[in-house]
N, CA, C and O of each residue as an XYZ file, in Angstrom:
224
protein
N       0.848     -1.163      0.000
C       0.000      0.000      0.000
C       0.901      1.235      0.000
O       1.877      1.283      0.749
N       0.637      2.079     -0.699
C       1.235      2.985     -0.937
C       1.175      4.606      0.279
O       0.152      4.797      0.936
N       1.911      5.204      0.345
C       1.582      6.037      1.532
C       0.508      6.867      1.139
O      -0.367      6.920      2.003
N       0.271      7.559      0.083
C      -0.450      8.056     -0.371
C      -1.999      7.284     -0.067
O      -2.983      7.876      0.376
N      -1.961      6.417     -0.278
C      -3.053      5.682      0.140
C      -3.642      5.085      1.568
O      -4.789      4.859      1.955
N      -2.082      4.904      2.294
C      -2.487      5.168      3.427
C      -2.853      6.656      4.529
O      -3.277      6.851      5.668
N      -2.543      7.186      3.758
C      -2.653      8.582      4.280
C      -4.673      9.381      4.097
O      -5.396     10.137      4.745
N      -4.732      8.784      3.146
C      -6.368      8.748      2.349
C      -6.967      7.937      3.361
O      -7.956      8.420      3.913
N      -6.559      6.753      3.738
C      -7.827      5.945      4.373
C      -7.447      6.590      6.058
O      -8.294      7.010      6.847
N      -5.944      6.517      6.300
C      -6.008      7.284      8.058
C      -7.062      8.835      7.640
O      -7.767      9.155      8.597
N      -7.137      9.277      7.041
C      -8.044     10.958      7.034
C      -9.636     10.355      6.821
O     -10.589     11.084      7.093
N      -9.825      9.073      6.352
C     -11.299      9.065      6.131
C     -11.449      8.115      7.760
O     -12.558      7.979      8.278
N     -10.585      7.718      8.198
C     -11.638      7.135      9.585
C     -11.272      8.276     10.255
O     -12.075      8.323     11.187
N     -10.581      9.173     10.335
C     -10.943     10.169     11.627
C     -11.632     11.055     11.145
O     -11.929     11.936     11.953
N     -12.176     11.230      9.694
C     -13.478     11.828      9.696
C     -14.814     10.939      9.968
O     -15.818     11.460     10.455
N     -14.771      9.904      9.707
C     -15.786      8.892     10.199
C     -15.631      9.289     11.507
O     -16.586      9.990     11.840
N     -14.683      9.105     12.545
C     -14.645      9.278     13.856
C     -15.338     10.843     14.484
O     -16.143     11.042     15.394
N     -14.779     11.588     13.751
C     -15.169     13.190     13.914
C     -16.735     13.074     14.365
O     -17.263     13.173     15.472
N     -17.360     12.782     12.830
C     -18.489     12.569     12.570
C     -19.600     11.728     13.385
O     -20.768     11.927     13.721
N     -18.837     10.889     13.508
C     -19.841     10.496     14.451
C     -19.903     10.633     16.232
O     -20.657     10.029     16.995
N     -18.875     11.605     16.549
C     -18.666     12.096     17.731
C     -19.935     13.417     17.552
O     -20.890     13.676     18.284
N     -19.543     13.967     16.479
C     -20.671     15.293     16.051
C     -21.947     14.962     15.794
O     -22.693     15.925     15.619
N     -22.484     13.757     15.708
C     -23.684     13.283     15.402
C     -24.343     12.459     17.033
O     -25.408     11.849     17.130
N     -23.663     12.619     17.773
C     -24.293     12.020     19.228
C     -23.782     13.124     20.028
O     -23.922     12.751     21.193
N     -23.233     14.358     20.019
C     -23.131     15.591     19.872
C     -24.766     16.191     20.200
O     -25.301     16.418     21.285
N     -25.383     16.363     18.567
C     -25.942     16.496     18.168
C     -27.530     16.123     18.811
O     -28.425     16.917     19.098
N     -27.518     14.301     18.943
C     -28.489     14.230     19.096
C     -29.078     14.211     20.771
O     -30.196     14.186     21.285
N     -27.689     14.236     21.269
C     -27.473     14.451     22.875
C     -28.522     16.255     23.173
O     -29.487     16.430     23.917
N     -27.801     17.294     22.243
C     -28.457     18.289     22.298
C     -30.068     18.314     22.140
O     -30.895     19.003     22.736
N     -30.203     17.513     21.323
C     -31.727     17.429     20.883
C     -32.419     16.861     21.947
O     -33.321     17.574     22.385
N     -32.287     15.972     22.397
C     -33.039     15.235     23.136
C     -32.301     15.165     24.765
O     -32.214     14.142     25.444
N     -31.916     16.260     25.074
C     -31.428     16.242     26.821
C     -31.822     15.641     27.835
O     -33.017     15.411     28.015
N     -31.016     15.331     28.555
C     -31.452     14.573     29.594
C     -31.079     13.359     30.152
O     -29.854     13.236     30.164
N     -31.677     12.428     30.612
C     -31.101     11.099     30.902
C     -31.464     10.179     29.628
O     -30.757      9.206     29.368
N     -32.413     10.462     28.962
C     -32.655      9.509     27.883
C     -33.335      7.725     28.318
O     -34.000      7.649     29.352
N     -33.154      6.682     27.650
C     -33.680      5.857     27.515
C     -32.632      4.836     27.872
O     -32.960      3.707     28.238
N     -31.386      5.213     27.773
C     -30.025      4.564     28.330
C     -29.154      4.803     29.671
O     -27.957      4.712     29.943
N     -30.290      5.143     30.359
C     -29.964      6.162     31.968
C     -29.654      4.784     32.534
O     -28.490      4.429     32.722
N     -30.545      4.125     32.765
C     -30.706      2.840     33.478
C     -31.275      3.105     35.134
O     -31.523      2.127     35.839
N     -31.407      4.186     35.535
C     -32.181      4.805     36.319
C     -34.053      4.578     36.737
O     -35.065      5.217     36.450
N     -33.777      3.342     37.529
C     -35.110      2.814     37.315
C     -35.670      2.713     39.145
O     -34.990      2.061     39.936
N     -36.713      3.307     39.517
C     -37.297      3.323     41.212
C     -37.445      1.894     41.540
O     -37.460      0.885     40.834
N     -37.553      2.097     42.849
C     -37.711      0.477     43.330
C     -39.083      0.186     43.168
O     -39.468     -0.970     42.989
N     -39.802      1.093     43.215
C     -41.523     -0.112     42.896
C     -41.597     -0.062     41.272
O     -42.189     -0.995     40.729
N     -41.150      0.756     40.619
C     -40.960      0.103     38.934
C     -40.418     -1.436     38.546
O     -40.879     -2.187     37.686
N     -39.165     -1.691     39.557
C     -38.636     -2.799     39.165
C     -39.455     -4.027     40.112
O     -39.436     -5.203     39.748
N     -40.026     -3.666     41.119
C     -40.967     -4.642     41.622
C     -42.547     -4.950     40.973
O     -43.303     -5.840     41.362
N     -42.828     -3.925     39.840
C     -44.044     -4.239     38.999
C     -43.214     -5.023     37.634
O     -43.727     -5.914     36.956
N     -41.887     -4.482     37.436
C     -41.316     -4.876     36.166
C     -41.217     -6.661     36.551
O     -41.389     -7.430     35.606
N     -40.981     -7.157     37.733
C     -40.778     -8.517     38.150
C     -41.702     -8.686     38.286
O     -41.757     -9.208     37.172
N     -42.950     -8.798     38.726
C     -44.226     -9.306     38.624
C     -44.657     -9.620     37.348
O     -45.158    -10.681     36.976
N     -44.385     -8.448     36.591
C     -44.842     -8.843     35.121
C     -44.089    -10.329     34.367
O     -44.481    -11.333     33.774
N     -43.011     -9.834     34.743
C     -42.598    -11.482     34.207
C     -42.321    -12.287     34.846
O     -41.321    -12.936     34.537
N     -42.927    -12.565     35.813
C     -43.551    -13.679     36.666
C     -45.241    -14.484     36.069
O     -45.501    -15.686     36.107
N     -45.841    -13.744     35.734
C     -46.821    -13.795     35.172
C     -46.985    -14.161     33.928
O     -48.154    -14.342     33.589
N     -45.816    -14.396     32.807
C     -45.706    -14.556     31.510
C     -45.481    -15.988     31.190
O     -45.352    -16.346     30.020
């Protein structure tokens, strides 16, 4: 591989990398907060969440 060519593909993953640092950036701004990946869950949520699948 030629340097030239390696030099092309090292600049396209740290724009891939850039990019997708700027795109959860992004959607972090949009949607603030703890989100859906908090894992932040009360204790009688997880005692109805175990009942339920007890019941299944």
């Amino acid at each position: 591989m030629t340097p030239q060519v390696q030099t092309i593909l090292a600049l396209l993953v740290v724009a891939l990398a850039i990019g997708g640092l700027v795109w959860r950036a992004y959607n972090k701004r949009k949607n603030p907060g703890c989100g859906s990946d908090c894992g932040a869950v009360s204790p009688e949520l997880k005692r109805l969440q175990k009942q339920l699948t007890r019941r299944r």
